[in-house]
N, C-alpha and C positions, 0 to 999 in steps of 0.2 A: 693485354687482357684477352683472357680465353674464354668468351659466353657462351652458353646454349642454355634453352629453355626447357625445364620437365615441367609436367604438368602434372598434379594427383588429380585423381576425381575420386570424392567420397560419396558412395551414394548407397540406398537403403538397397540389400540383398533378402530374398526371397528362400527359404529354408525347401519350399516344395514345387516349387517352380522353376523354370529356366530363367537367367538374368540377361541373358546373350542381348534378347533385340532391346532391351534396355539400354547394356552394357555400350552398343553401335550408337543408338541413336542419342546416348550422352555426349559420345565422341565425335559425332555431328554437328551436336551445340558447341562444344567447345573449339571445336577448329573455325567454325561461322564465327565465334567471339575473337578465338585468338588462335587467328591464324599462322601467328609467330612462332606456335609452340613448335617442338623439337620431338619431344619424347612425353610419352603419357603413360603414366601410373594406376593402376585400378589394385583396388583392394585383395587377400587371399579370399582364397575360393569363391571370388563371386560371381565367377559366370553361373555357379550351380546351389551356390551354398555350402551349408557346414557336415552336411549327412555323407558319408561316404557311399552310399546306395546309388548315387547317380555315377559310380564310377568309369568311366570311358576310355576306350583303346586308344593307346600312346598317337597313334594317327585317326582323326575323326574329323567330321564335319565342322564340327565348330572351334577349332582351329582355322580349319579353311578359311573359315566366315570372316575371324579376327586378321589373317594374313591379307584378306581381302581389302577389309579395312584398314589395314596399314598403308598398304599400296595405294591406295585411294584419296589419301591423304599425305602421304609423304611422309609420316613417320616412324620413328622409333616405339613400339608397343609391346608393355607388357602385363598383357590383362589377369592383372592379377596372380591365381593357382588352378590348379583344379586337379581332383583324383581323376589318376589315371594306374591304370590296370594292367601290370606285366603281364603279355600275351604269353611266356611259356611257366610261370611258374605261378601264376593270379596273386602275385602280393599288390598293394595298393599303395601309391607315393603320392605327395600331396607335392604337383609339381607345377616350376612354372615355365614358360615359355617365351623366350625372347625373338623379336620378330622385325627385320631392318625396313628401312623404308622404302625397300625393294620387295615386300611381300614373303620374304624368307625367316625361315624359323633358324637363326645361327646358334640360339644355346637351349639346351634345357636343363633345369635344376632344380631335383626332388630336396626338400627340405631336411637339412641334416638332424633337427633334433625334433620330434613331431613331442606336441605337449604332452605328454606322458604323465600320469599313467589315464587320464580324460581321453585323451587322442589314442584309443587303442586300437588296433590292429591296422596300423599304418607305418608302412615298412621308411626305415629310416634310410635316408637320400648319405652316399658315402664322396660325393666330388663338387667340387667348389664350381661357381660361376664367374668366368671373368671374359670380359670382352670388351673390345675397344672400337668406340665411335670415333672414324678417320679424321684428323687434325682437331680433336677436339679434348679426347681423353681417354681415360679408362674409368670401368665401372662394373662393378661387382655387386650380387643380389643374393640377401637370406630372407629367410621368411618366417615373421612373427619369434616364435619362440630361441630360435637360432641367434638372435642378438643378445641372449641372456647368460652366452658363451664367451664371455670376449677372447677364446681363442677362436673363434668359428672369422670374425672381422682382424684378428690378425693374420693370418691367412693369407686374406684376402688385399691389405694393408701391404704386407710383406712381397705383396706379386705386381705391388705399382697401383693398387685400386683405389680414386682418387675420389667418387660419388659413391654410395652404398644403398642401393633402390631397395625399400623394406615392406615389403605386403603385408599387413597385418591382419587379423578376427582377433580381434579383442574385443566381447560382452562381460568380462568380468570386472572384479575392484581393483585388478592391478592394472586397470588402465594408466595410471598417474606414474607406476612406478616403471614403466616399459617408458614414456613419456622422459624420464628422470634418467633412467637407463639410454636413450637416444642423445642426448644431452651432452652425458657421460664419454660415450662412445665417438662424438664426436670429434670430444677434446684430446682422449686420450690417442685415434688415431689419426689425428689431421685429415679429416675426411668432411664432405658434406652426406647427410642423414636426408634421404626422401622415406617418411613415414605414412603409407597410406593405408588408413582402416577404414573399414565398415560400417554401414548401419542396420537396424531390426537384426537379425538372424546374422547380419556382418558384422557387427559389433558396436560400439558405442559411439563411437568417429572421434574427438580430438585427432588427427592426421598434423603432423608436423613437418617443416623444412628445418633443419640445423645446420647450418654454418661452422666451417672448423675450429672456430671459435667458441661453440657451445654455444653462439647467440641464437634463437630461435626466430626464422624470417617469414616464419609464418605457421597459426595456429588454428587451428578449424572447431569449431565449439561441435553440436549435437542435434545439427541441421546438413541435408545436401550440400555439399562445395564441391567449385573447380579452381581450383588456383598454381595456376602457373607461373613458376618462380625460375627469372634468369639467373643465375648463377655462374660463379664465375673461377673458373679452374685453377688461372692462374693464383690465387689466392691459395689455393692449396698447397702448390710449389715453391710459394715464397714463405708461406709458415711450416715447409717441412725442411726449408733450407735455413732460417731464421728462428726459428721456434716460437709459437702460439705467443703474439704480439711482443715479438722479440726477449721472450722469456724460454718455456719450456720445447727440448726437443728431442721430445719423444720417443721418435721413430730411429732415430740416432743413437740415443740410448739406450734401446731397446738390443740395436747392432750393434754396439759395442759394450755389450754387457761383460761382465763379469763371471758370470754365474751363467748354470746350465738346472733346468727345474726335475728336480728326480721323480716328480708328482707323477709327470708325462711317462715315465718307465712302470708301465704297471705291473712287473716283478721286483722293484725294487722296494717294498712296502712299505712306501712312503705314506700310503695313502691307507695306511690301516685304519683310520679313525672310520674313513667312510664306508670301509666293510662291516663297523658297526647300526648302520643306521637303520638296516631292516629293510624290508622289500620295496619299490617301486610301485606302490599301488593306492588305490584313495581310501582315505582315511574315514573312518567307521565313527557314530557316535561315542562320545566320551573315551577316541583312542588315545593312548598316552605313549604309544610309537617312539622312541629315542628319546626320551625325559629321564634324565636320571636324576634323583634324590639322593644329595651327598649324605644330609645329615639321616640316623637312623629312625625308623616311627615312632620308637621306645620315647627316645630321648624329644620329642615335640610336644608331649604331655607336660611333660616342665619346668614349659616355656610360661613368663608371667605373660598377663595381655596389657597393649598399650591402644587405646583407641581402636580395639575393634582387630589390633594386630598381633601376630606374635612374636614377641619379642626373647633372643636368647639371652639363656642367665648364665652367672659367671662370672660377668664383667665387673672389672673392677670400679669403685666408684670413682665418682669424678674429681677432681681434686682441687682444696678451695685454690683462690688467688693468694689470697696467702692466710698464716695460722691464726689469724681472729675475725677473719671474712664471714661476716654471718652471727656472730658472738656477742653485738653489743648488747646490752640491756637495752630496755623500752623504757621509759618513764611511763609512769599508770597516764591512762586520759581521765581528765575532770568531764563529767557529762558537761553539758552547752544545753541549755533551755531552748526549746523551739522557739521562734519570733510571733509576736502575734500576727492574725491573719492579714490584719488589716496595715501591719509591715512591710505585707510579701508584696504590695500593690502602692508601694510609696513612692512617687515619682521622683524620676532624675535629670536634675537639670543639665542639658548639651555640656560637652566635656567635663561635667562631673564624675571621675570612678565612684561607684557605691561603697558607701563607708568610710568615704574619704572627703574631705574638704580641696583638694590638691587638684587641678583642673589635667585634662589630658594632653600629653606631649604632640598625639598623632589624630 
């Protein structure tokens, strides 16, 4: 068994304010509660929030502060994201910072896919994160919209990366399906899933733990959490050797494939469809952006209606079950007299059927 403990902490982010002395003295509470943890998770962007105007030089203060607090504590920390502002060329990366329990910042990693076309003018992160905690494992970090690549965590899969730490902002409706997407992700690359969002201005919170299993060990509803989940490495290694409960194996598969994807050659014009789809940008009232209408307008006029819908003509009719299905004659009905009123109120003796003398079976 190979344990270590992360920890997420979900907690409510501030859109115009600093979250930093928040950010510390959650990480206060939680090492007082559980001092067992290992590594701690904070949400994207929430030392500063979602506004890229608070952008800050790649080296600043508050980093300091964080390394500080690692040291301080003895662990692995990685608070979340935050913009930060190339000093020769001013583009902005929405980045994050990894930081050992010796106070040291060992990785940083600008988010390779920024949500686009919402996330604008935030320059896209071009190198992966991976780094290894001494006798315990390895582990590689995307951030929010970057898991919605599954080649961004193949990758990372591909380079030995056995935990996958995910800082999220998600305020929108696809919380559920990034949720689904984690799930996904985890079966498909025998990894465990640390999913840690935000609240207010950080986003909606559900924060998850996924198991390479797909099972979820833990799920945070639309309140603060800290929860720190041990997890267990070797678990990984025996279902990447065995495959996901002695079934599927994957990552194996994957290496011994067959097939090489021509998608990934972008001269090869494999990927013509997607040159049809039209610009990268948000969508306008009543845009109709890549819809295309097979049938012509002419021909929708007529269409007969069925309930409100339209139905196309043409079609052949249906055909009986066979040649006198539907054909019989009727015999005329003889009218039936009403009963009088005082019939309709004639009492029935227990297991009598009405209109019968013959008592009830049941």
């Amino acid at each position: 068994m190979t344990p270590f403990a992360i920890a997420g902490v979900q907690m409510y982010v501030h859109a115009l304010q600093s979250n930093v002395d928040g950010m510390i003295h959650r990480l206060d509470i939680l090492m007082a509660r559980f001092p067992w943890t290992q590594m701690v998770l904070f949400s994207e962007l929430a030392p500063f929030g979602p506004l890229d105007q608070y952008a800050l030089p790649p080296e600043n203060e508050t980093i300091e502060r964080f390394q500080e607090a690692a040291r301080k504590h003895r662990v692995w920390l990685i608070p979340g994201s935050m913009f930060l502002k190339h000093p020769e060329d001013g583009r902005v990366y929405n980045t994050s910072v990894v930081i050992n329990p010796e106070g040291e910042v060992i990785r940083r990693y600008a988010k390779m896919f920024p949500f686009r076309p919402y996330e604008a003018g935030i320059a896209a992160g071009t190198e992966f994160c991976v780094f290894d905690v001494p006798e315990v494992g390895r582990f590689g970090l995307s951030i929010c919209y970057d898991i919605w690549f599954p080649e961004t965590t193949r990758q990372l899969t591909s380079q030995g990366v056995e935990v996958l730490l995910h800082p999220v902002l998600t305020g929108t409706t696809d919380r559920d399906a990034e949720l689904a997407i984690a799930r996904a992700t985890a079966a498909q690359f025998q990894c465990y899933i640390i999913d840690v969002n935000g609240l207010g201005a950080g986003g909606v919170g559900k924060s998850c733990v996924v198991d390479p299993t797909s099972m979820v060990l833990h799920q945070s509803a639309g309140q603060e959490d800290m929860f720190p989940i041990e997890i267990d490495l070797s678990m990984v290694r025996r279902q990447r050797e065995t495959g996901m409960k002695g079934l599927g194996q994957v990552l194996k598969s994957f290496r011994d494939r067959s097939t090489d994807f021509s998608v990934y050659d972008r001269a090869s014009g494999t990927d013509a469809y997607l040159q049809t789809l039209g610009p990268l940008e948000v969508p306008q009232q009543g845009s109709r952006s890549g819809i295309h209408v097979d049938v012509p307008a002419e021909q929708v006029s007529d269409a007969i209606q069925f309930k409100g819908l339209s139905m196309p003509t043409g079609f052949a009719p249906e055909p009986m079950p066979n040649p006198t299905a539907g054909t019989a004659s009727i015999p005329p009905v003889t009218p039936v007299a009403a009963p009088a009123a005082d019939a309709l109120n004639t009492p029935v003796k227990p297991g009598v059927l009405t209109g019968t003398q013959e008592t009830s079976s049941g």
